[in-house]
C-alpha positions in Angstrom: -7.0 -15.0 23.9 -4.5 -13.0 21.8 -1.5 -15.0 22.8 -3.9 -18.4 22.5 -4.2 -17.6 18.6 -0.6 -16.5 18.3 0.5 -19.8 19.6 -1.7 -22.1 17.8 -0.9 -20.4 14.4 2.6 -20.3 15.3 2.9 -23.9 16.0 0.8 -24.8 12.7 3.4 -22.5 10.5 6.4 -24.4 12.1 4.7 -28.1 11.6 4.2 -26.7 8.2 7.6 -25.4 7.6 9.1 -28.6 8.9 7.6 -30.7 6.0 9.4 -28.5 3.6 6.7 -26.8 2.0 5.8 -23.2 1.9 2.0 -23.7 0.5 -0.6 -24.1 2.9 -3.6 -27.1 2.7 -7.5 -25.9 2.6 -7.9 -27.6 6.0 -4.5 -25.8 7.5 -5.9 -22.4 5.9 -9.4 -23.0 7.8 -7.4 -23.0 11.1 -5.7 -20.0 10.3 -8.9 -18.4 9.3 -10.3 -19.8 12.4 -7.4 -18.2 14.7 -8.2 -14.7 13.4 -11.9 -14.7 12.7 -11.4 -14.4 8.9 -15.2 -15.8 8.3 -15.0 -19.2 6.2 -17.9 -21.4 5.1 -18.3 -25.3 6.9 -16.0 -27.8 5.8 -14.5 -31.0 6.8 -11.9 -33.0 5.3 -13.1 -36.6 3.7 -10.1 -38.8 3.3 -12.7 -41.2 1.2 -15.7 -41.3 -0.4 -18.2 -42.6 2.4 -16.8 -39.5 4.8 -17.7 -37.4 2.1 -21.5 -38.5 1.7 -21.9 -38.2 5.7 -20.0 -34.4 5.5 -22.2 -33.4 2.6 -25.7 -34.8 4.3 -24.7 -32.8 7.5 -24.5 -29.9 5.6 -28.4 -30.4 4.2 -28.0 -28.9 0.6 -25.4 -28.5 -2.1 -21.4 -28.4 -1.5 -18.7 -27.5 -3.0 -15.8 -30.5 -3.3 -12.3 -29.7 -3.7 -9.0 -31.3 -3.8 -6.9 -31.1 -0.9 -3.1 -31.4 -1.6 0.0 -29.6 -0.5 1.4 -30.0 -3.9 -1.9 -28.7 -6.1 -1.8 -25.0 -5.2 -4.2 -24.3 -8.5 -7.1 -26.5 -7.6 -9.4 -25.7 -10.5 -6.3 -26.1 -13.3 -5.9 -29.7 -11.8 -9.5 -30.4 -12.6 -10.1 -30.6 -8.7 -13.1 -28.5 -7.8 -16.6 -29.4 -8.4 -19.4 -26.8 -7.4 -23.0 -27.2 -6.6 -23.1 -30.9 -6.0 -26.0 -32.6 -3.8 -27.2 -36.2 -3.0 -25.3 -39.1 -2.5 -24.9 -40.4 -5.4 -23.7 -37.4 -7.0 -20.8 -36.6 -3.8 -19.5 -39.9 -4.6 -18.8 -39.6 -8.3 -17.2 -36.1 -7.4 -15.5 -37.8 -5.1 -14.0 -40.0 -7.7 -13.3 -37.2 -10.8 -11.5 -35.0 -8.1 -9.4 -37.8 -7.5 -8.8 -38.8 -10.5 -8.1 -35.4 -12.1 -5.4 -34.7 -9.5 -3.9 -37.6 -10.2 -3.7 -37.4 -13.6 -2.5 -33.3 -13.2 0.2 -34.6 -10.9 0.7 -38.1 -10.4 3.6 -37.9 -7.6 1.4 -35.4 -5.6 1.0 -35.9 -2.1 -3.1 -36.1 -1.5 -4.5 -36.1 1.8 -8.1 -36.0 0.4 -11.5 -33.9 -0.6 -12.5 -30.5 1.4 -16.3 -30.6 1.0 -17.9 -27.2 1.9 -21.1 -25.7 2.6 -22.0 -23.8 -0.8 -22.4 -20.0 -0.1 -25.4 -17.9 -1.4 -24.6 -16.2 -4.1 -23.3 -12.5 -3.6 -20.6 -10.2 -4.9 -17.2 -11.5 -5.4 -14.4 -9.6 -4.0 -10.9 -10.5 -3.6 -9.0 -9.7 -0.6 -5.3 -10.7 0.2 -1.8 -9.6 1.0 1.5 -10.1 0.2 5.1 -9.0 0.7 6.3 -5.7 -1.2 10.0 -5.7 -2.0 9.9 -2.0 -1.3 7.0 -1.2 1.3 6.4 -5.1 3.7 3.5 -6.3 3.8 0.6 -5.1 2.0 -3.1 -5.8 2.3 -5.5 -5.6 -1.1 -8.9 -5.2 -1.7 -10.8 -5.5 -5.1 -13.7 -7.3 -7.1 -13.2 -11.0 -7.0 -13.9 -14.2 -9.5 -12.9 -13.2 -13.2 -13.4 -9.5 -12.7 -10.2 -9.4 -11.0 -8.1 -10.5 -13.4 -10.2 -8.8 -16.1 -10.2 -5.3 -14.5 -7.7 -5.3 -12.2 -9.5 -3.0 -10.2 -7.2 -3.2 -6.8 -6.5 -0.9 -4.0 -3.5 -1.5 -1.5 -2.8 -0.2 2.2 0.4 -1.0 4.2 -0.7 -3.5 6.7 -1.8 -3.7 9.3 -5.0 -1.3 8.8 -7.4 -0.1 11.0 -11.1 -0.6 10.7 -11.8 2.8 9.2 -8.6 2.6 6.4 -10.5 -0.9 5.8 -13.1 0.7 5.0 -11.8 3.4 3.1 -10.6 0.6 0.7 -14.0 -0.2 -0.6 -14.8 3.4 -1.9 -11.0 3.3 -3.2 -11.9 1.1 -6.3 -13.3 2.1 -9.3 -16.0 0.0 -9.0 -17.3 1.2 -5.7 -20.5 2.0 -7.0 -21.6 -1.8 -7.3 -20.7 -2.4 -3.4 -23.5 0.1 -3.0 -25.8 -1.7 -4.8 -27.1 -0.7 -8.5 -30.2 -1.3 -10.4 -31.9 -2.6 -7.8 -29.3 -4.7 -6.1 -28.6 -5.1 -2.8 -25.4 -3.3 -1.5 -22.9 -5.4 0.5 -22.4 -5.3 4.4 -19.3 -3.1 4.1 -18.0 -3.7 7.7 -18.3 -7.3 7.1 -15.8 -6.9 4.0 -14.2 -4.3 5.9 -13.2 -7.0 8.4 -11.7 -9.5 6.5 -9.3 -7.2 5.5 -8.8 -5.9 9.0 -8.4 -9.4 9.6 -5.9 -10.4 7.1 -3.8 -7.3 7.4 -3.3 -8.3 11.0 -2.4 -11.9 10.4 0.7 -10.8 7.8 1.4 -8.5 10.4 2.0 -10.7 13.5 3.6 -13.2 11.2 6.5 -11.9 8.9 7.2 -15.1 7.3 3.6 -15.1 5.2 4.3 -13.8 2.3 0.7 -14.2 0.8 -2.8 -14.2 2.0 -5.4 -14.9 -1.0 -9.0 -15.2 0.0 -10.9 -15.6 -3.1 -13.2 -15.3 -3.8 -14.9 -13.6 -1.0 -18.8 -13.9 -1.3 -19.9 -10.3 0.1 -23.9 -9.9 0.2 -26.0 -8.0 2.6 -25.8 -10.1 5.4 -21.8 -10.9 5.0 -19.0 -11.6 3.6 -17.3 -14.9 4.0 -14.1 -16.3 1.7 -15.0 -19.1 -0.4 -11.1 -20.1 -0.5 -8.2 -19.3 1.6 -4.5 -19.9 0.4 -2.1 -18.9 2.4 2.6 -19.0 0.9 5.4 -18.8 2.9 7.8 -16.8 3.0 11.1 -18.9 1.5 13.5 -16.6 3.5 13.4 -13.2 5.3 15.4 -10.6 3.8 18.3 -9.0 6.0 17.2 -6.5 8.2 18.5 -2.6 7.1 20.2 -0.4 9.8 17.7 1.8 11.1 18.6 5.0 12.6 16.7 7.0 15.3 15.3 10.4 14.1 17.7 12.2 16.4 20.7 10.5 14.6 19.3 11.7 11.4 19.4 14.9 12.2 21.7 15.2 13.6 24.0 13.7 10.9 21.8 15.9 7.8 22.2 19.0 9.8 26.3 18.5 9.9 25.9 17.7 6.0 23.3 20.5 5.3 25.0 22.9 7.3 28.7 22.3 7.9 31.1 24.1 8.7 34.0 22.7 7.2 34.4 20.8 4.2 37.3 18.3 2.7 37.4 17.4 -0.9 39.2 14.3 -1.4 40.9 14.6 -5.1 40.5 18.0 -5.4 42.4 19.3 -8.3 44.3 22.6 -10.0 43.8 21.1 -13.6 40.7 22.0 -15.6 37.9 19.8 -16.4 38.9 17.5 -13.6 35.8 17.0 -11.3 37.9 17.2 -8.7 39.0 21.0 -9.8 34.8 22.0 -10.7 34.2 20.6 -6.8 36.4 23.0 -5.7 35.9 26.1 -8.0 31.9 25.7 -7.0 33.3 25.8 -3.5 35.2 28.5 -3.5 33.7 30.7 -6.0 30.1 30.1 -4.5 31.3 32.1 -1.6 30.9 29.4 1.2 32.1 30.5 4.8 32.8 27.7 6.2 36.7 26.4 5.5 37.5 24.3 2.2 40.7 21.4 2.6 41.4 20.0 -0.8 43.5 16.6 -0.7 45.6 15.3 -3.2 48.7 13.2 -1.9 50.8 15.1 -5.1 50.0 18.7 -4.6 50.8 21.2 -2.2 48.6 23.7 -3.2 45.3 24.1 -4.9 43.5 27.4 -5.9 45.2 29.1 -3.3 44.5 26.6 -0.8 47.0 24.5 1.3 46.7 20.8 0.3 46.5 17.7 2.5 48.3 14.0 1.8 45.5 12.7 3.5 42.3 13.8 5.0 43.6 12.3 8.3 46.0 15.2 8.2 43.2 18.1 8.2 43.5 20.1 11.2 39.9 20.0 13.1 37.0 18.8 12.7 35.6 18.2 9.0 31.4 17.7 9.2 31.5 16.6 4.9 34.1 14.6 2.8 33.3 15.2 -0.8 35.1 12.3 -3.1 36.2 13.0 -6.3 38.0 10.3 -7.1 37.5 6.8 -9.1 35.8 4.4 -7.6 38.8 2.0 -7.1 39.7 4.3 -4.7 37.3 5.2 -2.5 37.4 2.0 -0.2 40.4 2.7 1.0 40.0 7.0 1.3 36.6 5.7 3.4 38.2 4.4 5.6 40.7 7.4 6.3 37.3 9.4 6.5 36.0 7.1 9.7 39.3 7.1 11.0 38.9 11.3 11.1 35.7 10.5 12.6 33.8 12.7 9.9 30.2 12.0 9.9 29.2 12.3 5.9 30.3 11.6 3.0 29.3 12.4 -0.9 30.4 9.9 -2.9 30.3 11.7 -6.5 32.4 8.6 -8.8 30.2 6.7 -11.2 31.5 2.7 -11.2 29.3 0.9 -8.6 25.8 -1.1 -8.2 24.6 0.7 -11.2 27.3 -1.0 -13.4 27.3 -4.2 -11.9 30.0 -3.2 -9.3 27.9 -4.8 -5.9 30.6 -5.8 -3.7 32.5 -2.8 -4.1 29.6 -0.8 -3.1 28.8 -3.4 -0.3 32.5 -2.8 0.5 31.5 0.9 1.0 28.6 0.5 2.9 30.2 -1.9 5.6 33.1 0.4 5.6 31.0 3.4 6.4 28.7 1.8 9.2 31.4 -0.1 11.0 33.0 3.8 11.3 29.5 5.6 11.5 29.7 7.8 8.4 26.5 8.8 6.5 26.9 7.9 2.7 25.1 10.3 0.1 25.2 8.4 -3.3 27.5 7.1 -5.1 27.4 7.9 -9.0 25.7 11.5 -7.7 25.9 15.2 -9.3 26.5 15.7 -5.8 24.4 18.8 -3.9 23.1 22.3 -3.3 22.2 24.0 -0.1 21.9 27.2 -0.7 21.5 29.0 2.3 24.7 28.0 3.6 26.6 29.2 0.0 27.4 25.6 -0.8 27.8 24.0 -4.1 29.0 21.0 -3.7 29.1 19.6 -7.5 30.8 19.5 -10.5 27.8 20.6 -12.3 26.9 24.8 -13.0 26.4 26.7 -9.8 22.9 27.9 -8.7 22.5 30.7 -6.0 18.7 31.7 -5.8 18.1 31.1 -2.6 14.0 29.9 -1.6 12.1 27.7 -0.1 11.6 24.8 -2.3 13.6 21.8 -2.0 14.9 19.7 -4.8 15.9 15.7 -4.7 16.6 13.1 -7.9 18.1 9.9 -8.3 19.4 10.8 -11.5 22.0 13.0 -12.6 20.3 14.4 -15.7 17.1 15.0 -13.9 19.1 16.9 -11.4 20.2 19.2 -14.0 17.0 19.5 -15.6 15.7 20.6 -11.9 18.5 23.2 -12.3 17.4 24.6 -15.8 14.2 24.7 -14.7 14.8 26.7 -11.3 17.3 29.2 -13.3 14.5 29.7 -16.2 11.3 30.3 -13.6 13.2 31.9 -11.0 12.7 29.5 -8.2 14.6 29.9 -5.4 15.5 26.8 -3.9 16.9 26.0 -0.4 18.8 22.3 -1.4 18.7 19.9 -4.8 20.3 16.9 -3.5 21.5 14.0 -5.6 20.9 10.4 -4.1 22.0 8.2 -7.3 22.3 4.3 -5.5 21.3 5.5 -2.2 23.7 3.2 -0.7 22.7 4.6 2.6 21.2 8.5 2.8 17.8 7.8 0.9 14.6 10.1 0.6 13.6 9.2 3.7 16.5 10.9 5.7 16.1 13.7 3.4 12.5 14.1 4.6 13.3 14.3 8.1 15.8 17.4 7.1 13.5 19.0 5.5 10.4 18.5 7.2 12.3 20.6 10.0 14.1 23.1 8.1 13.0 26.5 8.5 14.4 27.5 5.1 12.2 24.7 3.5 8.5 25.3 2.8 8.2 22.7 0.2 10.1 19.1 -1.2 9.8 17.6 -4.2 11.4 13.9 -4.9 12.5 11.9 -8.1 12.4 8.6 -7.5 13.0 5.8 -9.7 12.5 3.5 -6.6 12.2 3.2 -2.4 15.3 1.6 -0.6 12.2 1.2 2.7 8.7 2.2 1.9 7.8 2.2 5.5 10.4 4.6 6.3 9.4 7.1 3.7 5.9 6.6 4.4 6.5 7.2 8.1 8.6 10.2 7.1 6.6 11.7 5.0 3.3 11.5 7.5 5.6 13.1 9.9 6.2 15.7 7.0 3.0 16.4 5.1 1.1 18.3 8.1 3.7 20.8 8.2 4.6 21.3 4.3 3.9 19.9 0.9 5.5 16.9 -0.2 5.5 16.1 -4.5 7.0 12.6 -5.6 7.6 11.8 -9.3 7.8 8.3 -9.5 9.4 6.3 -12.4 8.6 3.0 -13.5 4.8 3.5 -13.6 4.6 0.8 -16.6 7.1 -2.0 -14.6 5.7 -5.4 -15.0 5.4 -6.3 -11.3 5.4 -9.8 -9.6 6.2 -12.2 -12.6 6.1 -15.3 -10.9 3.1 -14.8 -8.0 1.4 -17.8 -6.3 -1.8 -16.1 -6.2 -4.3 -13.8 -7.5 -3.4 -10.8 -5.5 0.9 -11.8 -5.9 -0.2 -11.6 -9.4 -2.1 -7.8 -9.3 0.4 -6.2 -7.0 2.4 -5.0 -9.6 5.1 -2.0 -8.6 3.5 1.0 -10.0 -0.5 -0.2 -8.2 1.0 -0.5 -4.9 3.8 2.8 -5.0 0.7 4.5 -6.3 -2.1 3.7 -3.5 0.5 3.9 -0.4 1.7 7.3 -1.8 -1.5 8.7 -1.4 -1.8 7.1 2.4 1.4 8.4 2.9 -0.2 12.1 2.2 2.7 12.7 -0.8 1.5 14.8 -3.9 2.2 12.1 -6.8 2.9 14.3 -10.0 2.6 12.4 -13.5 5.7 14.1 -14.7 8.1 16.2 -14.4 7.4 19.7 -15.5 4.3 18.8 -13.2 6.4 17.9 -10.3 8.2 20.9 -10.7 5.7 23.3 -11.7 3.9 21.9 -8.5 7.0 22.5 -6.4 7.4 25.9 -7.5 3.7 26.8 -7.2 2.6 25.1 -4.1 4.0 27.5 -1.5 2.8 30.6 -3.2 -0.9 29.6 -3.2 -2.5 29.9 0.2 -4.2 27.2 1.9 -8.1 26.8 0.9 -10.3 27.0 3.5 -13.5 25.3 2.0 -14.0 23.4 -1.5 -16.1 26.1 -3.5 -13.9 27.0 -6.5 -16.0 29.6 -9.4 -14.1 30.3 -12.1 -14.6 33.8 -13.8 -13.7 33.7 -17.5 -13.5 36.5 -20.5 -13.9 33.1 -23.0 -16.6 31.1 -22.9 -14.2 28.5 -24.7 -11.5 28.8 -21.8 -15.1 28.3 -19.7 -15.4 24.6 -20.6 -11.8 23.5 -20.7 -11.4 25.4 -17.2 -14.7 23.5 -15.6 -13.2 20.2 -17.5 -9.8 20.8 -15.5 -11.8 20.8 -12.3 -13.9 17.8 -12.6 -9.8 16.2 -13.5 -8.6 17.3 -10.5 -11.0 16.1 -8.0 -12.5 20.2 -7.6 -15.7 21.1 -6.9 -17.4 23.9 -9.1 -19.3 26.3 -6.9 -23.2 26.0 -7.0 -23.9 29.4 -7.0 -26.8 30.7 -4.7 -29.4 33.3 -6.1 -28.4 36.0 -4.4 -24.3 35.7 -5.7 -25.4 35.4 -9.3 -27.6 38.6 -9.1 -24.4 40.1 -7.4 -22.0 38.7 -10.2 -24.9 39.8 -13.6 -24.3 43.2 -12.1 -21.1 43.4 -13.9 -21.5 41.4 -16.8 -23.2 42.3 -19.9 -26.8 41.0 -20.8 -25.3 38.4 -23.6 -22.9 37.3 -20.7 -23.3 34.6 -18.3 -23.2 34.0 -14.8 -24.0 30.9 -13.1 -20.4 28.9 -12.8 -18.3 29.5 -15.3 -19.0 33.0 -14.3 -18.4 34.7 -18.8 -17.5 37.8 -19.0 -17.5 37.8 -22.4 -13.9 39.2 -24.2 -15.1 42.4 -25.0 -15.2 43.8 -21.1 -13.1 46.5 -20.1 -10.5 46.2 -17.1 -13.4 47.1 -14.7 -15.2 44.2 -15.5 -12.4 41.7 -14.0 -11.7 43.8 -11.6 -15.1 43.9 -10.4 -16.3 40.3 -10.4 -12.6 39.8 -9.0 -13.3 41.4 -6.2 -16.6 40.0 -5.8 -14.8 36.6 -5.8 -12.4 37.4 -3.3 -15.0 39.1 -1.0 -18.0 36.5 -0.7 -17.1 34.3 2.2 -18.9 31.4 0.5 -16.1 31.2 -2.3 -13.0 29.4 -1.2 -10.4 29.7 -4.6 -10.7 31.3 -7.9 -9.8 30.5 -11.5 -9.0 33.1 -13.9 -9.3 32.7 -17.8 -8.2 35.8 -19.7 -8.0 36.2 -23.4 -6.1 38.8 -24.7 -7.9 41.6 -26.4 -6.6 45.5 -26.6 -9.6 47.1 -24.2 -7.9 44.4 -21.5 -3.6 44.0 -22.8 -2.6 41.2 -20.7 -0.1 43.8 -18.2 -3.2 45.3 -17.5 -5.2 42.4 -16.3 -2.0 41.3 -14.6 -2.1 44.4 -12.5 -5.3 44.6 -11.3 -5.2 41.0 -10.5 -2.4 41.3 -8.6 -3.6 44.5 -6.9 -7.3 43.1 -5.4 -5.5 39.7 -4.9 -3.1 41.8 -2.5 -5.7 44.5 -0.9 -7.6 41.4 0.3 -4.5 39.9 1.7 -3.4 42.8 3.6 -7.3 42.3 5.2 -6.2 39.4 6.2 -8.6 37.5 3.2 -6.3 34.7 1.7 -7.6 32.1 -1.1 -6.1 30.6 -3.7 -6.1 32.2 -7.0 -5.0 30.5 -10.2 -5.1 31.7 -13.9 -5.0 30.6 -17.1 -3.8 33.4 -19.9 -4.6 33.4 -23.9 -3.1 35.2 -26.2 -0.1 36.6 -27.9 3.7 36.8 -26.3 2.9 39.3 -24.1 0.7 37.1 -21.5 4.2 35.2 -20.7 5.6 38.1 -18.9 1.9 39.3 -17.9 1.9 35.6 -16.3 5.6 35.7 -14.7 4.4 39.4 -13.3 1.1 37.2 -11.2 3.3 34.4 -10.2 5.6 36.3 -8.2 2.9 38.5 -7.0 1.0 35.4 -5.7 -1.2 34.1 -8.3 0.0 31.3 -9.9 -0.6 31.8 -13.8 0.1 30.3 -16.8 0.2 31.1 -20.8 -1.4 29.0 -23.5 -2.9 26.2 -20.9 -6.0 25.8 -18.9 -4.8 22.8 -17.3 -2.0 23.4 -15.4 -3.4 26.3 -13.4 -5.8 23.6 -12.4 -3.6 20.8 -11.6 -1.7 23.3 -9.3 -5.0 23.9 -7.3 -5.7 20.7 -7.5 -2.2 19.3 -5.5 -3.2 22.5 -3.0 -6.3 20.8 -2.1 -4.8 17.8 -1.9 -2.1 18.8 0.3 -4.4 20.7 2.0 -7.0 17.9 2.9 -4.2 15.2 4.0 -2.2 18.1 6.2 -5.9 18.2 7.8 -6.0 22.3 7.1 -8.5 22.7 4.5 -11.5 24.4 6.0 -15.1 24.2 6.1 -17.6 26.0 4.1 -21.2 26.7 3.0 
């Protein structure tokens, strides 16, 4: 049956591709539909006016009449769809003003006649379609249909093909999910019926690669159904060259050489100052890295005390990283030395390629590098940092905190901003890697590293764009069980598909679709970056929550409201606290204080207060993550609050009681150190905000519910 339907569509798409067109009739979409079960109305195709009367009388009430031409693709802007007609006489003169409109819209068009259709009941309109992503395939939509969806643009995407569950998941995905529902007495829509048109659809694009769009709209969904009123259905002009894909052995196999080496050749190393070739080497060397260090330069013999090579053919043994420092004229022809050696990676630091026009010098590269199986990491890169190993291989200032966070950009100043902001927090990193024009090495072999390296508990990624979205979304599901993946995407205001053939060509614009398959993909999207960082940095102190009660215990009734603002932002849940925990929290609080959630201490309460309903909020089982707001007052200074915070936080740890704790400190100059004191204690705080301790927990729960480890709860 499968194979029945692949054939028949098969041979349509080739009859259709062997008239030169790329735009599919009504009647040729119907068979499609057909093939896959995509639920269509009745229709038949009159080629004159009398087939028309007899179609329309066997349908036994009103129709819908529409042009059918392979050159109209816009029906209704040619003047060639009449709705609601009924009766003979009134088929025939639509018969006659279709014709005559498309005529006049296009007088050489190619007609072949009028689609007359049953006329559906009416129902909610909803758009469903696909189309090809430059970055991620092919990509199935979902939204509200008819005007609305060019009004509100209220679409949600999945990489396709989707099973029946993600199908569904699309309908509660939109901001208008409430109306599928049903409101004000409305009906809601059969939501496995709409559910399987996009099942449907996402399985069509996905057996045949040369569709490029799928537009059904719109589709009438009411309570019995869903079926699409209209079905277009592009080709594909031409498939795009298929990218070199490597196994996830190879990978890692190639990353752990480059992560971890043993021996590294810098290729224009230099003894004069200010040379990048001379700051390559200096980080090197003076970063204390074990492994053995050749600098080559064809006019030195020597360089800071090391023996100098002609050529990096003449290194003696094996050499797991070639580190360029040279222009960019050059490095075709020092690439090919480097394959000859047999070396497997190779960090191309010169500026002068894609990103100033230069393609076919770096398509010279990349052919050179594959035909001799070297890994490419850039060009135009700051180069990178892996700590554990001592290695700083950059021109840039060295950085020698070793941790568990891990640090990728695809731009130089970014990179150094991820530096600055390490060195002024403290973070200890395990890698910041450049990637610049990812003319091979991408985020996506950077995820596999990662994902397995013991020194690496957490990865965050610039990006200003995806080289293969299906590779990085199939690295990072691979990745996100296991750690915490953050992604600051750039571009979020790009104007998208400018000259789309359909509706949903039209809505899939970059920054909708990177933003919906990011969150399939699991990834923590932050909306900038101090926020990807500060998530970076705070994500693998916080401990995973095992339910979704969160109370917040405040000295400020002020802080109170912004704090329970914050979690309604972030997708939180605020506690509803039982009887029997509120009598338990009033116990400490003064009379004009208030429990309930915000739990108020009011600002006048000594240290045993917050220590007290602290504990009581580490303690009760039914509370899964607190939030702190402290104002600074002189019967609590802000070291002291820091203390004793720190101190319960860590008496319940050591009793094996672990749940996130976030705060938010008010107050004079003091609370920053007070705040720096809980962060490396295990609380993440933060001076002068009540947002970001939020937004933190917030990316915890989220990572937490996509790596499937956030518990259950009463």
């Amino acid at each position: 049956m499968a194979e029945d339907r692949l054939l028949r569509v098969r041979g349509l798409l080739d009859s259709v591709r062997a008239t030169g067109r790329t735009a599919l009739t009504a009647p040729e979409g119907k068979v499609i539909a057909d093939a896959y079960g995509i639920a269509v109305p009745g229709e038949e195709l009159a080629t004159d006016v009398e087939e028309a009367v007899a179609f329309a009388a066997r349908f036994g009430g009103p129709v819908v009449m529409k042009i059918v031409s392979p050159d109209i693709l816009h029906k209704t802007d040619a003047g060639g769809v009449v709705v609601g007609v009924e009766g003979a006489a009134d088929v025939r003169a639509a018969f006659h003003t279709i014709i005559d409109n498309a005529r006049a819209y296009d007088a050489n068009a190619r007609i072949d006649g009028v689609q007359v259709q049953e006329l559906l009941p009416k129902g909610q309109e909803v758009i469903v379609g696909a189309v090809t992503d430059p970055t991620f395939g092919k990509v199935v939509a979902f939204g509200l249909g008819g005007v609305l969806v060019e009004v509100l643009k209220d679409v949600t995407f999945r990489l396709a093909p989707v099973e029946a569950d993600e199908a569904l998941s699309m309908l509660d995905s939109i901001r208008s999910a409430e109306i599928l529902r049903g409101v004000r007495g409305q009906a809601g829509v059969d939501r496995w019926a709409v559910a399987e048109q996009i099942r449907r659809v996402s399985e069509l694009v996905a057996d045949f690669p040369e569709i490029a769009e799928v537009d059904l709209n719109p589709v009438i969904a009411t309570a019995e159904g869903a079926v699409a009123a209209d079905i277009r259905v592009i080709l594909a002009e031409s498939q795009p060259p298929a990218r070199r894909k490597y196994s996830r052995d190879e990978i890692l196999t190639s990353m752990r050489r480059l992560m971890q080496p043993n021996s590294v050749a810098v290729i224009g190393a230099s003894n004069e100052q200010g040379k990048i070739g001379n700051s390559v080497m200096r980080n090197l060397v003076d970063g204390g890295f074990a492994g053995d260090i050749h600098p080559v330069n064809p006019k030195a013999d020597d360089i800071l005390g090391r023996k100098a090579y002609k050529s990096v053919t003449d290194v003696p043994g094996e050499v797991d990283v070639a580190v360029f420092a040279i222009p960019a004229k050059f490095v075709a022809s020092a690439l090919e030395e480097v394959g000859r050696k047999k070396i497997p990676n190779a960090v191309l630091i010169p500026s002068g390629f894609a990103e100033t026009g230069e393609h076919e010098l770096q398509a010279e590269i990349v052919e050179i590098a594959e035909r001799h199986g070297v890994r490419l990491l850039g060009p135009n890169i700051y180069g990178y940092y892996s700590t554990w190993q001592d290695l700083c291989a950059t021109f840039c200032t060295p950085y020698d905190v070793k941790g568990g966070v891990a640090l990728t950009s695809q731009s130089g100043g970014i990179g150094m901003a991820i530096l600055g902001f390490a060195r002024t927090t403290k973070t200890g990193v395990s890698a910041i890697v450049g990637l610049g024009n990812k003319s091979d090495l991408d985020e996506d072999d950077l995820l596999t590293w990662f994902g397995e390296d013991p020194h690496t508990d957490c990865i965050a990624m610039h990006l200003e764009d995806l080289k293969d979205g299906r590779a990085f979304v199939e690295a990072a599901r691979a990745t996100v069980p296991k750690k915490p993946v953050v992604v600051l995407k750039a571009g979020r205001t790009a104007a998208g598909a400018k000259a789309a053939g359909s509706h949903t060509g039209a809505l899939a614009g970059d920054d909708a679709v990177y933003d919906d398959i990011l969150r399939q993909a699991g990834v923590i999207r932050a909306p900038g970056l101090n926020e990807m960082l500060e998530y970076a940095r705070a994500l693998p102190v916080l401990p995973a929550p095992q339910g979704d009660n969160v109370v917040i215990i405040t000295g400020a009734g002020g802080s109170g409201v912004l704090l329970s603002d914050a979690v309604t932002d972030n997708g939180l849940s605020l506690m509803e606290i039982p009887p029997d925990l509120d009598e338990a929290f009033r116990k400490f609080i003064p009379p004009f204080g208030a429990a309930g959630n915000p739990v108020d201490i009011t600002g006048g309460e000594p240290p045993s207060t917050y220590e007290a309903t602290i504990r009581l909020g580490m303690e009760d089982p039914r509370i899964h993550a607190l939030v702190l707001g402290y104002w600074h007052t002189i019967v609590t200074p802000p070291m002291v609050f820091a203390e004793l915070t720190a101190r319960v936080v860590a008496e319940f740890r050591e009793r094996g009681i672990e749940k996130p704790v976030v705060a938010s400190l008010a107050g004079d100059v003091e609370v920053e150190e007070a705040c720096q004191y809980l962060f490396e204690r295990g609380v993440v705080a933060y001076p002068y905000t009540t947002e970001k301790p939020v937004a933190v927990l917030g990316a915890k729960y989220r990572w937490a519910r996509e790596a499937g480890v956030l518990g259950g709860g009463t």
